[in-house]
MDTraj code that builds the backbone (N, CA, C; nanometers):
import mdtraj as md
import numpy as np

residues = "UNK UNK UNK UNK UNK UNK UNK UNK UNK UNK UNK UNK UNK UNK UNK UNK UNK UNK UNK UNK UNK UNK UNK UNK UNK UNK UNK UNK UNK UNK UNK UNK UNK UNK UNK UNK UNK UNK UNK UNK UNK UNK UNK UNK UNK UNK UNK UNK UNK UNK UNK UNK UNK UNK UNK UNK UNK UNK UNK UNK UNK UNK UNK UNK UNK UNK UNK UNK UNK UNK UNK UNK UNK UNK UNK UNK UNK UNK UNK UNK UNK UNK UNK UNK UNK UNK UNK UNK UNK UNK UNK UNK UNK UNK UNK UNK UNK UNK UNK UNK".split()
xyz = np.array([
    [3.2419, 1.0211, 1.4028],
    [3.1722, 0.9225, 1.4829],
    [3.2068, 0.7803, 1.4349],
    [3.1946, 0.7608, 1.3248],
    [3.2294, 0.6347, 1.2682],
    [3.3887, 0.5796, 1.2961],
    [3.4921, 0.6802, 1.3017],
    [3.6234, 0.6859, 1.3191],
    [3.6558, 0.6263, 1.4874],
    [3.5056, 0.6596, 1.5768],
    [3.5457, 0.6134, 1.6584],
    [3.4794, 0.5079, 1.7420],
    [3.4093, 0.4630, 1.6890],
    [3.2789, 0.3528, 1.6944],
    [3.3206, 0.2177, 1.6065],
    [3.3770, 0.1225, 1.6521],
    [3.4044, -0.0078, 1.5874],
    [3.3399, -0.0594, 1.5731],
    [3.2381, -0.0707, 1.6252],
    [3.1030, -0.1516, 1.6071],
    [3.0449, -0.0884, 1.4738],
    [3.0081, 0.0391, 1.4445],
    [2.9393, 0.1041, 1.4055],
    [3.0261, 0.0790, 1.2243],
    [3.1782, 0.0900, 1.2444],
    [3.2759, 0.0847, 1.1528],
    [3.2218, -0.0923, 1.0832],
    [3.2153, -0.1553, 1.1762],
    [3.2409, -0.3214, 1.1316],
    [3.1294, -0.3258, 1.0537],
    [2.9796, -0.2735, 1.0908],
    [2.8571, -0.2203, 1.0023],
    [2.8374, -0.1867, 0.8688],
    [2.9065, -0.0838, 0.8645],
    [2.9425, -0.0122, 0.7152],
    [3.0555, -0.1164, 0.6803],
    [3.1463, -0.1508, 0.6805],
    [3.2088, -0.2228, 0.6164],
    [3.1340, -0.3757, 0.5775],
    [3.0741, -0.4184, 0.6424],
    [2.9661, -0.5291, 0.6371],
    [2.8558, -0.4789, 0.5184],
    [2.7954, -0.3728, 0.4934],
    [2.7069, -0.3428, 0.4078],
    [2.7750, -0.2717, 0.2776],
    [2.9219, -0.2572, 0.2980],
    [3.0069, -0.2079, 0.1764],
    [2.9941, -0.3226, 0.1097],
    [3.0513, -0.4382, 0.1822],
    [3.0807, -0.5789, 0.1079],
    [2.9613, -0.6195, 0.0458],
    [2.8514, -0.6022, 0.1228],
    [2.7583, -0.6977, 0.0582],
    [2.6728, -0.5975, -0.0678],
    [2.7279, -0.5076, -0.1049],
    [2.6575, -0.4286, -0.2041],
    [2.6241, -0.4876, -0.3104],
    [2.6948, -0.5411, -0.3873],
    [2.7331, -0.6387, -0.4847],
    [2.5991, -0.7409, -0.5053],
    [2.6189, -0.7833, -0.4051],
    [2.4854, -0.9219, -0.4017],
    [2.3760, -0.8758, -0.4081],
    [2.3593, -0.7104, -0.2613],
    [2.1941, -0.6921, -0.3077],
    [2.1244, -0.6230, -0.4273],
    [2.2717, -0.5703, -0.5280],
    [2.2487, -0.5340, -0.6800],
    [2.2139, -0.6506, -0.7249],
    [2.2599, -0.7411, -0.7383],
    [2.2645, -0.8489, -0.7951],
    [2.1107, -0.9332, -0.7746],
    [2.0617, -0.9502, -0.6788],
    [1.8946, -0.9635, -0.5969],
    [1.8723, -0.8950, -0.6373],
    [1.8541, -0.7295, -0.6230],
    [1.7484, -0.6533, -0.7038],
    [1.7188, -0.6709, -0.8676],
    [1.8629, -0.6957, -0.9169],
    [1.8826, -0.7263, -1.0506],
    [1.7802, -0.8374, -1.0868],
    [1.7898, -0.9145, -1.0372],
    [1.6905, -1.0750, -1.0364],
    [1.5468, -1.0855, -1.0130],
    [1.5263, -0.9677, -0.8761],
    [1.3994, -0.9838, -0.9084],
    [1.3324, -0.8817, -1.0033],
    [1.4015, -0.7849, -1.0469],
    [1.3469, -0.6356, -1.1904],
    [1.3186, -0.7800, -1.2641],
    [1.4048, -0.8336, -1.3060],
    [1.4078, -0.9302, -1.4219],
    [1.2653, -1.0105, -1.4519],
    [1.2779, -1.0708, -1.2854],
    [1.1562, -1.1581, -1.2894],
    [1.0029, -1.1029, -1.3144],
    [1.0295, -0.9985, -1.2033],
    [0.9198, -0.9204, -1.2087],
    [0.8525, -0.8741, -1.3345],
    [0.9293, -0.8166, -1.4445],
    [0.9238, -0.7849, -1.5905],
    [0.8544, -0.8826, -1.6876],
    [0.9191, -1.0018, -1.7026],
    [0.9135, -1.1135, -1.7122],
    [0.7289, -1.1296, -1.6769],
    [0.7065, -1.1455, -1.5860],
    [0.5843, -1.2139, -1.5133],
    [0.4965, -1.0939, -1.5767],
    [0.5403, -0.9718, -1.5307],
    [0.3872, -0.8506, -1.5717],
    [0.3738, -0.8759, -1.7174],
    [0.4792, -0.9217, -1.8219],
    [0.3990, -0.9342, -1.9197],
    [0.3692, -1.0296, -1.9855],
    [0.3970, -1.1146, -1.9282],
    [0.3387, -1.2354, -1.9365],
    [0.1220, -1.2489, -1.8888],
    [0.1471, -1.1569, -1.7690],
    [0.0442, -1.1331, -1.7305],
    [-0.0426, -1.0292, -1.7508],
    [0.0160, -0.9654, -1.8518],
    [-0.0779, -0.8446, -1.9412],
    [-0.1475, -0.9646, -2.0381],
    [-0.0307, -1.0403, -2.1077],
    [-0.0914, -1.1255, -2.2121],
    [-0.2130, -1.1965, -2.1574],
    [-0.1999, -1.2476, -2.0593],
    [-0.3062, -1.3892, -2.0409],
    [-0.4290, -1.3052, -1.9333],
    [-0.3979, -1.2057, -1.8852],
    [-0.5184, -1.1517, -1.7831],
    [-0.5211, -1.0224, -1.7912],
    [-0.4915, -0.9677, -1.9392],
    [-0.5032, -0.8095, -1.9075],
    [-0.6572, -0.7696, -1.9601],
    [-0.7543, -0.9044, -2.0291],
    [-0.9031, -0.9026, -2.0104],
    [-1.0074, -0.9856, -1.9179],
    [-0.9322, -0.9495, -1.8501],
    [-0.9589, -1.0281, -1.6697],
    [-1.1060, -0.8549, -1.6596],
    [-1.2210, -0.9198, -1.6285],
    [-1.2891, -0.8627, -1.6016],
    [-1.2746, -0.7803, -1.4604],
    [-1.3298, -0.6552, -1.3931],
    [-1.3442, -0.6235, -1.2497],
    [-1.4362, -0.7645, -1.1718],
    [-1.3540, -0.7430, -1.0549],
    [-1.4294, -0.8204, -0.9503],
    [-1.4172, -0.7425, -0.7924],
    [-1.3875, -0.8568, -0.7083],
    [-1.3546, -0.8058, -0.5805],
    [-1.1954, -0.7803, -0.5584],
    [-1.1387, -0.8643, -0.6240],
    [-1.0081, -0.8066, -0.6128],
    [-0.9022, -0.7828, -0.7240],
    [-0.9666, -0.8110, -0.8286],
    [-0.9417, -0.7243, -0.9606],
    [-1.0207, -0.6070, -0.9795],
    [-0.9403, -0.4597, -0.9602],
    [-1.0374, -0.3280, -0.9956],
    [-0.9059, -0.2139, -1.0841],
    [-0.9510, -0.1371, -1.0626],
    [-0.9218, -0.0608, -1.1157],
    [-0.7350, -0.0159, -1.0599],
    [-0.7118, -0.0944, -0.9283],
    [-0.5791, -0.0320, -0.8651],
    [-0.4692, -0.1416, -0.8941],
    [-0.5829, -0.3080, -0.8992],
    [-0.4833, -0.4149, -0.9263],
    [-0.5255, -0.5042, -1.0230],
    [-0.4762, -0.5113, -1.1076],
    [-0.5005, -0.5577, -1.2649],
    [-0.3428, -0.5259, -1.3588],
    [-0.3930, -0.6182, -1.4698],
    [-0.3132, -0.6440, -1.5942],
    [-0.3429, -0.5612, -1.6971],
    [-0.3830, -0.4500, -1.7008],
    [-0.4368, -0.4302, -1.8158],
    [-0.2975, -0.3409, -1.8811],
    [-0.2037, -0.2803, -1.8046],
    [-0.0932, -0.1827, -1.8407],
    [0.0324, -0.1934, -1.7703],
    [0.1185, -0.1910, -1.8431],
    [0.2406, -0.2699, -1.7882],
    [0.2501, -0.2401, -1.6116],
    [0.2516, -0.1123, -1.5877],
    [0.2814, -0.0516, -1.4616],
    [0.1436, -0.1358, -1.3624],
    [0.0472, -0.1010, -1.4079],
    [-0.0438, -0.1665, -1.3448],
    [-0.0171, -0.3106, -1.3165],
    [0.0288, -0.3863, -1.3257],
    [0.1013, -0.5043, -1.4140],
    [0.2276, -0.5104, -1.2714],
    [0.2921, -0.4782, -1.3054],
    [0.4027, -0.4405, -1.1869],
    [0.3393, -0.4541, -1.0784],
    [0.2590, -0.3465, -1.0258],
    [0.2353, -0.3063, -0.8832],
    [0.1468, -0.4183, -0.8753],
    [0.0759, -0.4968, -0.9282],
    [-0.0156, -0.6206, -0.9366],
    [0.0971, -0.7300, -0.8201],
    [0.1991, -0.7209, -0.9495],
    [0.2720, -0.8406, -0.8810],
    [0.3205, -0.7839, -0.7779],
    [0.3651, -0.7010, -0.7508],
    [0.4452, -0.6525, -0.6649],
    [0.3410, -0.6471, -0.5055],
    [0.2215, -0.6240, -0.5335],
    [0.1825, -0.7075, -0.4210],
    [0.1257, -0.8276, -0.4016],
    [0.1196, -0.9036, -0.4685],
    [0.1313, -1.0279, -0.4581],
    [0.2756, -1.1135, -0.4256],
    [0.3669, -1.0351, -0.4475],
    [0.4937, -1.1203, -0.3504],
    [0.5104, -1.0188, -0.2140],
    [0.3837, -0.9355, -0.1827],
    [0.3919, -0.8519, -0.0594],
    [0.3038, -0.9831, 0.0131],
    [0.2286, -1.0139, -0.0535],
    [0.1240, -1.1382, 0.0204],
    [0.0248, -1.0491, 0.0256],
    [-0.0139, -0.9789, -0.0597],
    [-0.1257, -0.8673, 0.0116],
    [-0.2628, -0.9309, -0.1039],
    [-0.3541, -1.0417, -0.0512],
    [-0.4735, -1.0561, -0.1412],
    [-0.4295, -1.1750, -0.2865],
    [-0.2959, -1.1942, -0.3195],
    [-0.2571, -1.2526, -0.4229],
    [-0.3149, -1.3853, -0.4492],
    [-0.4283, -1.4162, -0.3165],
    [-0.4978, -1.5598, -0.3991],
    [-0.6335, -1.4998, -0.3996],
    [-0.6497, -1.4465, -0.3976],
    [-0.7653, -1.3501, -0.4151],
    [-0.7796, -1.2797, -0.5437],
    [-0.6435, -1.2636, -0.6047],
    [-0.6068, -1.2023, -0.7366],
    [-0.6481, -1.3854, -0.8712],
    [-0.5688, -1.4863, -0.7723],
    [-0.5552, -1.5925, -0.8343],
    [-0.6853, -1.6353, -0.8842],
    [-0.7959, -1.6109, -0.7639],
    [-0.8599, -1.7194, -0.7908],
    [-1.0011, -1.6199, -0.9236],
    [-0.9645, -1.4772, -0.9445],
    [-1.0285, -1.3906, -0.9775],
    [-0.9868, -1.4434, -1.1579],
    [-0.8583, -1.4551, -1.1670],
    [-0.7786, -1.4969, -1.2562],
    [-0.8654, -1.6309, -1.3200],
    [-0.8152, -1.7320, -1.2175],
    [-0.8521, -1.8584, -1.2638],
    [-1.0367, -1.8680, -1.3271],
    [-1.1185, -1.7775, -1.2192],
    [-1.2372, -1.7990, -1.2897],
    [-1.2721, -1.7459, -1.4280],
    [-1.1992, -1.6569, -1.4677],
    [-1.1852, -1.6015, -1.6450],
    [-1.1297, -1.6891, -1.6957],
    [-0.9958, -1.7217, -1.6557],
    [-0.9102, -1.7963, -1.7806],
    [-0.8429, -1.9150, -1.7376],
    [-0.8959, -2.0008, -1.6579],
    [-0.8643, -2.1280, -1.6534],
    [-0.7487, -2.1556, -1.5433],
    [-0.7312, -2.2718, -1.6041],
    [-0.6013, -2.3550, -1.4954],
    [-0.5329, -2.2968, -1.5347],
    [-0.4860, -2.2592, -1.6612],
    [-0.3262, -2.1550, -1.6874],
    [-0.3035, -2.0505, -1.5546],
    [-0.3914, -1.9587, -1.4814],
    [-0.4107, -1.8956, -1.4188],
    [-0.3168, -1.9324, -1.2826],
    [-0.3739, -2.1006, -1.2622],
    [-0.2878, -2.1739, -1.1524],
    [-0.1598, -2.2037, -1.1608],
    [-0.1315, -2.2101, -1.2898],
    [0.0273, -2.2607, -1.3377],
    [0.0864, -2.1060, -1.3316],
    [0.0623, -1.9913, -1.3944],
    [0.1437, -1.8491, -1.3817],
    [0.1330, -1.8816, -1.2048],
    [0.0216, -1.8430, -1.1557],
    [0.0678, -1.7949, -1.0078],
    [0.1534, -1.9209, -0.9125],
    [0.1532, -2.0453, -0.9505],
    [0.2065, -2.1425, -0.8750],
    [0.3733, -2.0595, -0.9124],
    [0.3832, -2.0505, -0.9845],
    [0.5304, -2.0049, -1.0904],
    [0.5974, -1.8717, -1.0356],
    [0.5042, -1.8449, -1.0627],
    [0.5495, -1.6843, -0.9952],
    [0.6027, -1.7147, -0.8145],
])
top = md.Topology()
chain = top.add_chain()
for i, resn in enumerate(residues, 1):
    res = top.add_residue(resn, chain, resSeq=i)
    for name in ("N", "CA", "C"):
        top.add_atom(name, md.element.get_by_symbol(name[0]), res)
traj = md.Trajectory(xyz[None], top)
């Protein structure tokens, strides 16, 4: 099928090429991401429960930590996380998430 579909051919050759780069993006954001969860174990992993700090999104363990951020660059609640943040531990709270 591909042998006879040029369109379909120009596709795969288009996503052959760009392999490279989206290693390279994934590479960048593992990095960042890593980076930030423990940064954010350190400064909020005694971030009390609230409304949107519980038991599913919090700092307290690296992984937990991860999936934290990881929806917060989904946009899912992440100033909701912030402002849960900021009322424990200050303006630092505003400077990680402005950063992030």
């Amino acid at each position: 099928m591909i042998k006879t579909s040029d369109s379909l051919k120009s596709l795969l050759k288009t996503l052959y090429m760009s392999v490279g780069n989206i290693l390279t993006t994934a590479t960048l954001l593992t990095l960042l991401l890593f980076v930030f969860a423990v940064a954010g174990m350190s400064l909020f992993g005694s971030v009390p429960d609230g409304e949107f700090i519980d038991q599913h999104a919090n700092f307290r363990t690296f992984y937990d930590s991860i999936i934290t951020l990881w929806r917060a660059c989904t946009g899912e609640s992440w100033n909701g996380i912030m402002h849960e943040c900021y009322s424990s531990k200050g303006p630092i709270a505003i400077v990680f998430w402005i950063i992030f």
